[in-house]
FISELUM-410864 format. One record per residue: chain; residue in one letter; x, y, z of N, C-alpha, C in turn; residue number from 1. Coordinates in steps of 0.02 Angstrom, whole numbers, padded with zeros to 5 digits. Layout:
A,A,X,Y,Z,X,Y,Z,X,Y,Z,NUM
...
//
This chain:
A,X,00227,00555,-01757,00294,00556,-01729,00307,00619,-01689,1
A,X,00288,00672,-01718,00285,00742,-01666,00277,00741,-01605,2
A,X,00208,00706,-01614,00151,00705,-01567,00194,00663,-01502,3
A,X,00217,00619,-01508,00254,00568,-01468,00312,00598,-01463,4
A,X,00361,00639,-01483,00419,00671,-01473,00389,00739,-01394,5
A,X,00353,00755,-01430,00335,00814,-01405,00279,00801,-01310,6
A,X,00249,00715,-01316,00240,00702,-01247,00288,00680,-01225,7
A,X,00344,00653,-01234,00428,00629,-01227,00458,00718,-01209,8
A,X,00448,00733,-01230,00498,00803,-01207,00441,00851,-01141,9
A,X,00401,00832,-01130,00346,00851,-01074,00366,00790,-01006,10
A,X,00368,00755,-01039,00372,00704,-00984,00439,00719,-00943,11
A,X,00479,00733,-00988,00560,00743,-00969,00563,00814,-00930,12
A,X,00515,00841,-00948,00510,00928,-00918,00486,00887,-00865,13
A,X,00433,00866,-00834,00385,00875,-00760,00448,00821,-00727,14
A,X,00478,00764,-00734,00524,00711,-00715,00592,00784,-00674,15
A,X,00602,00802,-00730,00667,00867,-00723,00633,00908,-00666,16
A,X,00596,00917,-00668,00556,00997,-00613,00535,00942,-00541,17
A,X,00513,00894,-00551,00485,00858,-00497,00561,00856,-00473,18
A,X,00621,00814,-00508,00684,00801,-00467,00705,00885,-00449,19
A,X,00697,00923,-00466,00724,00998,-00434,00703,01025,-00381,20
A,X,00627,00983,-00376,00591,01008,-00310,00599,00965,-00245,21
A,X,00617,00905,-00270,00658,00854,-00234,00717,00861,-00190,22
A,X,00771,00902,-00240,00823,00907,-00200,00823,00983,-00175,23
A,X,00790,01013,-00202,00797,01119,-00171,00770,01070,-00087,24
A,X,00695,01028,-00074,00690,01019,-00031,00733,00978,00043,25
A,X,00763,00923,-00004,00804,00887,00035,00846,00932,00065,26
A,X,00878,00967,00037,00938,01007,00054,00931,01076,00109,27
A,X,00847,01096,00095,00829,01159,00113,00798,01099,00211,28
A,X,00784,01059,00200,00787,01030,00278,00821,01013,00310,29
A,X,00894,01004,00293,00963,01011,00339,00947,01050,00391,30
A,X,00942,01035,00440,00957,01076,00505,01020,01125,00518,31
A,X,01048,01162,00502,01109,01186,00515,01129,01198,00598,32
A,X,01061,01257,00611,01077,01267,00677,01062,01215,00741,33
A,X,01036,01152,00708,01055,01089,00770,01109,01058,00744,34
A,X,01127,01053,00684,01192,01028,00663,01255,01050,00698,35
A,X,01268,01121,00674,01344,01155,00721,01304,01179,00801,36
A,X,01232,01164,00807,01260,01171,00870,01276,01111,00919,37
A,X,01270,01059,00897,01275,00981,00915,01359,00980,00928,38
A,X,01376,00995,00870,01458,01009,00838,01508,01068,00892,39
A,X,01462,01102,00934,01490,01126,00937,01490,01139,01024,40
A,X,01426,01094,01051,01432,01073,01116,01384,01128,01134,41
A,X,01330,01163,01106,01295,01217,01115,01225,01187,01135,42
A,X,01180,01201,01179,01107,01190,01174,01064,01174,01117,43
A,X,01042,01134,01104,00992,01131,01047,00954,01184,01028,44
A,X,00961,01217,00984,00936,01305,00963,00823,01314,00991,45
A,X,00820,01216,00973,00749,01243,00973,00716,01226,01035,46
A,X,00780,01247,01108,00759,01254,01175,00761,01296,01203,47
A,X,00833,01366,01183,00837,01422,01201,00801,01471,01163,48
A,X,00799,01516,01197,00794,01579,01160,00722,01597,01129,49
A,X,00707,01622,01085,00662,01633,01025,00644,01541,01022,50
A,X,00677,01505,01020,00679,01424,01000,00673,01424,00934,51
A,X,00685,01465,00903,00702,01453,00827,00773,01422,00785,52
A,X,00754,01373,00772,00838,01325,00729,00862,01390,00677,53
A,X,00890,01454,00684,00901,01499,00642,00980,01527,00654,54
A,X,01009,01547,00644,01094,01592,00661,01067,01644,00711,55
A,X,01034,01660,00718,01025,01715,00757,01020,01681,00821,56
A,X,00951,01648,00839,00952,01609,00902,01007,01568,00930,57
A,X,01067,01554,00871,01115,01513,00880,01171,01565,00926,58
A,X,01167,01635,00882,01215,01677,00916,01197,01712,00974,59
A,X,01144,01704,01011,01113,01722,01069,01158,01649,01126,60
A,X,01173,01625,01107,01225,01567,01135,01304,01597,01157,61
A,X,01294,01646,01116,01376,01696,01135,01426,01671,01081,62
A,X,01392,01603,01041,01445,01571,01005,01457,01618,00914,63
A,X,01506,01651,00924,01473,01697,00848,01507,01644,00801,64
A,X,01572,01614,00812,01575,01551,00751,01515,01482,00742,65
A,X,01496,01474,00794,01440,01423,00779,01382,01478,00722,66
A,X,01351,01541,00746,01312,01571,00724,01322,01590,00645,67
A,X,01377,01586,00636,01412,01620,00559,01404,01579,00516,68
A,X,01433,01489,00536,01441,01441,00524,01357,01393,00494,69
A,X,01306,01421,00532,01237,01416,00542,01220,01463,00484,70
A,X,01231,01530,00486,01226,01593,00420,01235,01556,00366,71
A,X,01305,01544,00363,01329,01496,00286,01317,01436,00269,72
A,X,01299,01390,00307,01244,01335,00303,01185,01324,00267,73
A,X,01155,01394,00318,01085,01398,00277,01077,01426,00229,74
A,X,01117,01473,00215,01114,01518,00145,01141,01470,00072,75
A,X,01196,01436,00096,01217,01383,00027,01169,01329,00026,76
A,X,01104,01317,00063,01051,01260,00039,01011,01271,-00018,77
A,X,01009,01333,-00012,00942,01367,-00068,01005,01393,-00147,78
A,X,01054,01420,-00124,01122,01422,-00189,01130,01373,-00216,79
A,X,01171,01326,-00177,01190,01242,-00206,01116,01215,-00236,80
A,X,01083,01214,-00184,01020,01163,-00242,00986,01204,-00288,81
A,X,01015,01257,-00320,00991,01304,-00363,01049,01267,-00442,82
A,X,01117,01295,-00411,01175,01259,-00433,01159,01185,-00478,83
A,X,01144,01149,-00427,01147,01079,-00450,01102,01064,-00484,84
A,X,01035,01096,-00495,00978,01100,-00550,00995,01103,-00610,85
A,X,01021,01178,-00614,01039,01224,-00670,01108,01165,-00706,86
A,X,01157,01126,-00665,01186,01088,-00714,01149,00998,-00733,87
A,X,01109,01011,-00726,01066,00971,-00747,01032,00976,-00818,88
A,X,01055,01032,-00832,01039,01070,-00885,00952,01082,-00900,89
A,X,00929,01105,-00851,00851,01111,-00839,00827,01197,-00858,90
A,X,00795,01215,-00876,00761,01275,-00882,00777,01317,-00823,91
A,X,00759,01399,-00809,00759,01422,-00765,00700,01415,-00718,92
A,X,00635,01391,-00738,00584,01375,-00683,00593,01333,-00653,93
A,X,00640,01268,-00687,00659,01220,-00625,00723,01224,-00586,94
A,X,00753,01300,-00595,00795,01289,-00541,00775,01347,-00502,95
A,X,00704,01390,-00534,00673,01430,-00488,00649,01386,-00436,96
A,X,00614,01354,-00455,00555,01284,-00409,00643,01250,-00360,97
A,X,00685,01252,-00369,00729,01203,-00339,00741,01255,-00271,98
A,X,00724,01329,-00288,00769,01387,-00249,00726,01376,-00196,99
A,X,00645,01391,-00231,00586,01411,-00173,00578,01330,-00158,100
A,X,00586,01256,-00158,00592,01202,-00119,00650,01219,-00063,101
A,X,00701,01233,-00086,00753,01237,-00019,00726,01285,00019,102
A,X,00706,01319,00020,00645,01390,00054,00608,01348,00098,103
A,X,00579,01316,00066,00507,01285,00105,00519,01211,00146,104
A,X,00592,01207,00123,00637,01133,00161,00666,01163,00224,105
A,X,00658,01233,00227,00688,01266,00298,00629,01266,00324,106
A,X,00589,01315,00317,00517,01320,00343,00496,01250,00391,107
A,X,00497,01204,00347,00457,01147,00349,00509,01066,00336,108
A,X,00534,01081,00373,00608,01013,00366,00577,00948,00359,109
A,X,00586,00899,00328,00575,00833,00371,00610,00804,00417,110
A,X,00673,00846,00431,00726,00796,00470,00698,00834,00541,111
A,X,00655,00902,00540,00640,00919,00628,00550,00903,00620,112
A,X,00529,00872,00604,00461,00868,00614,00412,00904,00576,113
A,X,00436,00931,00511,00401,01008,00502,00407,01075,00544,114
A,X,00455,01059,00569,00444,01135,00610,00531,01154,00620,115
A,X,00518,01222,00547,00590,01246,00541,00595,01318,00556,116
A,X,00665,01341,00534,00659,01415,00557,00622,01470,00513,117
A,X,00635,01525,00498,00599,01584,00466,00626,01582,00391,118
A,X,00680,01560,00398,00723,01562,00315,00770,01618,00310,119
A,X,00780,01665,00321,00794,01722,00311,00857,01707,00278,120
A,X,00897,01653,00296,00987,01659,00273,00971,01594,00206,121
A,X,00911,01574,00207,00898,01523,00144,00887,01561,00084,122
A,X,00823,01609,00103,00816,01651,00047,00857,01695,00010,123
A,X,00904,01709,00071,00976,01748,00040,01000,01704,-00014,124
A,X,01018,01651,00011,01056,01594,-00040,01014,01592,-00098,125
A,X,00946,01595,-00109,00913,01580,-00159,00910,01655,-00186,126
A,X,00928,01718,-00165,00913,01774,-00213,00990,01797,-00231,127
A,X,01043,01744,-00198,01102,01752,-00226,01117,01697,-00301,128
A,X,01070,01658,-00292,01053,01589,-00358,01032,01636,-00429,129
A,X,00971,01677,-00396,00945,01712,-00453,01001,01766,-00468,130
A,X,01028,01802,-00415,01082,01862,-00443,01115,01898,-00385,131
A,X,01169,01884,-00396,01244,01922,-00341,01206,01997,-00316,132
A,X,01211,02039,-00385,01162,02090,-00358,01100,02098,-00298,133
A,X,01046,02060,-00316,01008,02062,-00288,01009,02045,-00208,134
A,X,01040,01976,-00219,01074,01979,-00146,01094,02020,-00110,135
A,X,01139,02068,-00141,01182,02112,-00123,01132,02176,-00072,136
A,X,01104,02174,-00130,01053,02235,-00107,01006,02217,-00030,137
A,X,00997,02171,-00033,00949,02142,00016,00995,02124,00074,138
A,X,01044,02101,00086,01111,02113,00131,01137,02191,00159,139
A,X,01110,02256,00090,01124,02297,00130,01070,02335,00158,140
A,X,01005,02310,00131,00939,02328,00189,00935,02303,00251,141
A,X,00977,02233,00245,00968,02210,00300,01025,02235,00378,142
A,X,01070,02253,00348,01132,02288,00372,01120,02351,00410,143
A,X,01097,02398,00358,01085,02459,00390,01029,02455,00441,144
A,X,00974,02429,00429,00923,02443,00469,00943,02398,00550,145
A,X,00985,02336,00529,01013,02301,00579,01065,02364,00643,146
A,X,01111,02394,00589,01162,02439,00631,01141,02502,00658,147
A,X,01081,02517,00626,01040,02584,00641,00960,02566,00724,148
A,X,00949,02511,00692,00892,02484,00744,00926,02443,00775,149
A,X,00964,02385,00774,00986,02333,00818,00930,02283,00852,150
A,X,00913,02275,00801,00824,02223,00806,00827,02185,00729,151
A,X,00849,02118,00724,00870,02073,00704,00821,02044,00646,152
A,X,00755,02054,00666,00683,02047,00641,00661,02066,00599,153
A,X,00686,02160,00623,00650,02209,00585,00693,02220,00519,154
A,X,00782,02194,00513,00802,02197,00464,00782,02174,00427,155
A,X,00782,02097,00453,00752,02060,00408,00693,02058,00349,156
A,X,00642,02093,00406,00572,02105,00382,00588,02172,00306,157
A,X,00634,02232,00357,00644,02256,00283,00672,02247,00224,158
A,X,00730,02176,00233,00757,02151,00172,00687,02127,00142,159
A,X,00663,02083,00164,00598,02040,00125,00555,02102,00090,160
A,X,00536,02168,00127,00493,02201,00089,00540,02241,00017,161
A,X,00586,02224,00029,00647,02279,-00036,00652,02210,-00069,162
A,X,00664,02121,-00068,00678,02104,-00119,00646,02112,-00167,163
A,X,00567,02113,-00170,00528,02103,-00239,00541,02171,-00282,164
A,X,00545,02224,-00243,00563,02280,-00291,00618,02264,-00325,165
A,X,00700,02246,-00282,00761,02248,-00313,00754,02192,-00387,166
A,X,00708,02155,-00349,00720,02098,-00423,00697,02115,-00483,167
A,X,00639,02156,-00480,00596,02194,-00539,00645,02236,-00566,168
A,X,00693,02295,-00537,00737,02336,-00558,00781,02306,-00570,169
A,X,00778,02259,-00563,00857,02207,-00568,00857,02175,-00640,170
A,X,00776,02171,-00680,00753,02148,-00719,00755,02078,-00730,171
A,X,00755,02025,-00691,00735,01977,-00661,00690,01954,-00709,172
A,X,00673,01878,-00728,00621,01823,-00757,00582,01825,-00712,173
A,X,00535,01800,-00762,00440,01812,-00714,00454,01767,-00649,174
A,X,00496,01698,-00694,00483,01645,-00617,00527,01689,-00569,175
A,X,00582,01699,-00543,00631,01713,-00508,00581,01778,-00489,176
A,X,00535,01850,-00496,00488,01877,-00483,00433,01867,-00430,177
A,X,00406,01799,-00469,00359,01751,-00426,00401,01736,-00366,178
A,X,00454,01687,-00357,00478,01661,-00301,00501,01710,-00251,179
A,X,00546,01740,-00290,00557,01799,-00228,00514,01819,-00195,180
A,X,00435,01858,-00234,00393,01878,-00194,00348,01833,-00154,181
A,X,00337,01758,-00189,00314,01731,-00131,00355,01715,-00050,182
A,X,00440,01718,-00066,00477,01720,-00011,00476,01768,00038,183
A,X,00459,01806,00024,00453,01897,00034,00388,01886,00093,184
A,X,00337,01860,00068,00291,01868,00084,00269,01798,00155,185
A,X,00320,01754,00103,00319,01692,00179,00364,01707,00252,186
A,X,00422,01759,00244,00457,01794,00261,00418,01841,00319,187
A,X,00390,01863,00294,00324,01913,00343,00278,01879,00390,188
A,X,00268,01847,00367,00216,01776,00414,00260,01764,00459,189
A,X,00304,01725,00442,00344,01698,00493,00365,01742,00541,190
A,X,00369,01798,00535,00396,01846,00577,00338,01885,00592,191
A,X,00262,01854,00600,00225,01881,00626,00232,01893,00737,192
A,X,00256,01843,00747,00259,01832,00840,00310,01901,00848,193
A,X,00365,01923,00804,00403,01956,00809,00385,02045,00781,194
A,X,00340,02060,00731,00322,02102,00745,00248,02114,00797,195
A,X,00228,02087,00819,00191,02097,00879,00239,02110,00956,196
A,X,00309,02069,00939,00339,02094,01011,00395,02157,00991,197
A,X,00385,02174,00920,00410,02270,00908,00387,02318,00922,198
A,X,00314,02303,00895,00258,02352,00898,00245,02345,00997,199
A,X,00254,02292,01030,00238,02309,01120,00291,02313,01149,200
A,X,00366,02323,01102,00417,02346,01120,00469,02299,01173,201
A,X,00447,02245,01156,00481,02189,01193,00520,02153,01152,202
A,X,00544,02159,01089,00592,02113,01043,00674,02129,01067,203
A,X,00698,02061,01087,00764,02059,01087,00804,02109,01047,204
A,X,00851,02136,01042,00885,02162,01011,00952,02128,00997,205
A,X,01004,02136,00959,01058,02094,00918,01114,02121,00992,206
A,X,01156,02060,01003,01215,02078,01040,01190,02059,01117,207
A,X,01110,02033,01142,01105,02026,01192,01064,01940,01184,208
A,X,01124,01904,01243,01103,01833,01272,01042,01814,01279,209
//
């Protein structure tokens, strides 16, 4: 009877974690920035600019409410489907696994072909899932180095290299550890085209069309 309770309560774990990875993803492939910019009579994000579906490329449009609107979009995909796990009443690895699916549902959408933006305002949402703090902190790496450099990229790049520390000091679960740092690190990749045009001194800077 154990024995059968105990593959009954396994089965219900991988069923629970498979549906978490289900919806972190569904949710994490919403398009935002072809959404409000459709909505909002703007160019399709992944023709101008950088051509990245991201808030940034959106606000290179001049539109800063479409761009904000795009910010908070993408950041509540990786929160909410964190949210809606956790009242599912599931463990914290499956609403870790729900955070880093909405992560990898930006990256890699099904609704644009596989081909999404960098994440940067997803992963926010997902290190605001794990903790207000941590977020916090990584909002103000990203801030200063934004108001001090005015290179959009490079904030970014230094939020991603400060989350895995803040989460460790933050004292953070192994999973929420893991995810962050693999975000951290998918975070860097993606923004490989962009530090190659820092380092030859050709990267856009914030505030210019």
């Amino acid at each position: 009877m154990a024995a059968i309770v105990s593959h009954e309560s396994l089965m219900n774990t991988q069923t629970l974690l498979l549906c978490a990875v289900l919806i972190g993803y569904l949710l994490g492939s919403l398009p935002f920035a072809v959404i409000v910019s459709r909505a909002c009579g703007l160019p399709d994000p992944r023709t101008v600019g950088s051509k990245n579906p991201g808030a940034t490329n959106v606000l290179r449009s001049g539109n800063k409410l479409a761009a904000l609107l795009t910010l908070i979009g993408d950041a509540l995909k990786g929160w909410v489907a964190m949210k809606l796990v956790a009242l599912l009443g599931t463990d914290g690895i499956a609403v870790a696994a729900a955070g880093f699916a909405a992560f990898i549902g930006h990256l890699f959408p099904l609704f644009l072909k596989f081909k999404g933006g960098k994440g940067v305002a997803t992963a926010l949402g997902v290190l605001a899932g794990f903790s207000g703090w941590l977020a916090l902190i990584c909002v103000g790496a990203w801030l200063l180095t934004a108001l001090v450099m005015r290179y959009s990229s490079l904030a970014a790049l230094v939020a991603a290299a400060v989350a895995p520390s803040a989460a460790w000091w933050l004292n953070q679960p192994v999973e929420a550890l893991i995810v962050v740092s693999a975000m951290s690190a998918l975070l860097i990749v993606r923004h490989r085209s962009n530090i190659q045009h820092l380092l030859s001194g050709t990267e856009g800077k914030l505030g210019r069309k």
